[in-house]
N, C-alpha and C positions, 0 to 999 in steps of 0.2 A: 458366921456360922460355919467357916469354911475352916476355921482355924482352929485347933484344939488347946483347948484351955487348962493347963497343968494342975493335976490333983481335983478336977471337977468334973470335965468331961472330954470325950474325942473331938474333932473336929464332926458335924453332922452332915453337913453337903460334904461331895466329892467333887474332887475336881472338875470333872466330866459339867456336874450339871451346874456347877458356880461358873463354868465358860460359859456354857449355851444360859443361861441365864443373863448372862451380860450383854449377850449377841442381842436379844429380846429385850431387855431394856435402855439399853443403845435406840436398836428399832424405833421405839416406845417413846423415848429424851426427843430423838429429832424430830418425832409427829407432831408430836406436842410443838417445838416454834416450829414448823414450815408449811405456812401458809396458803403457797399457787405451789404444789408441790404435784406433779403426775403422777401416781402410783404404777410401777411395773408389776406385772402378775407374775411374772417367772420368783422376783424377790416373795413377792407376797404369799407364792406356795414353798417358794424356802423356808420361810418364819411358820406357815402353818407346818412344818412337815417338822421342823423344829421345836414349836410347843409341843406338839405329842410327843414326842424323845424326852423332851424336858422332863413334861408333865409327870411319865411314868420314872425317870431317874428320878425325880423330887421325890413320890410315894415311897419308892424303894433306899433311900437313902434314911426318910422318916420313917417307915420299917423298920429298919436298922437299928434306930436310935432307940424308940419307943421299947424292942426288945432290950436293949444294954439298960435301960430304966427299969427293965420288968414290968412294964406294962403291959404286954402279952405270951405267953406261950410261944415256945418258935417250934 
């Protein structure tokens, strides 16, 4: 989705949030195997201060789109 597709559509993520999106499922791949794993909290409110960033570039880039489709008013 990050890429634009010739003669159909733009790319719809930006760059921005296809990084921080990676950072987050990176996160996400190693929780998943590591087992006796200690969690540090300093990391832990990175990633949470990180999904809110995300969260809102993901809306605002589907925004974007949904307008370029005319699916609403801008």
């Amino acid at each position: 989705m990050g890429h634009p597709i010739p003669d159909t559509r733009p790319a719809v993520l930006s760059r921005e949030t296809i990084r921080d999106l990676r950072e987050l499922l990176s996160f996400r791949h190693f929780m998943r195997h590591a087992y006796a794993v200690e969690l540090e909290s300093e990391r832990l409110e990175d990633l949470a201060n990180a999904l809110a960033l995300v969260d809102s570039r993901l809306a605002a880039d589907l925004d974007v789109f949904e307008r370029l489709l005319g699916g609403t008013e801008a």
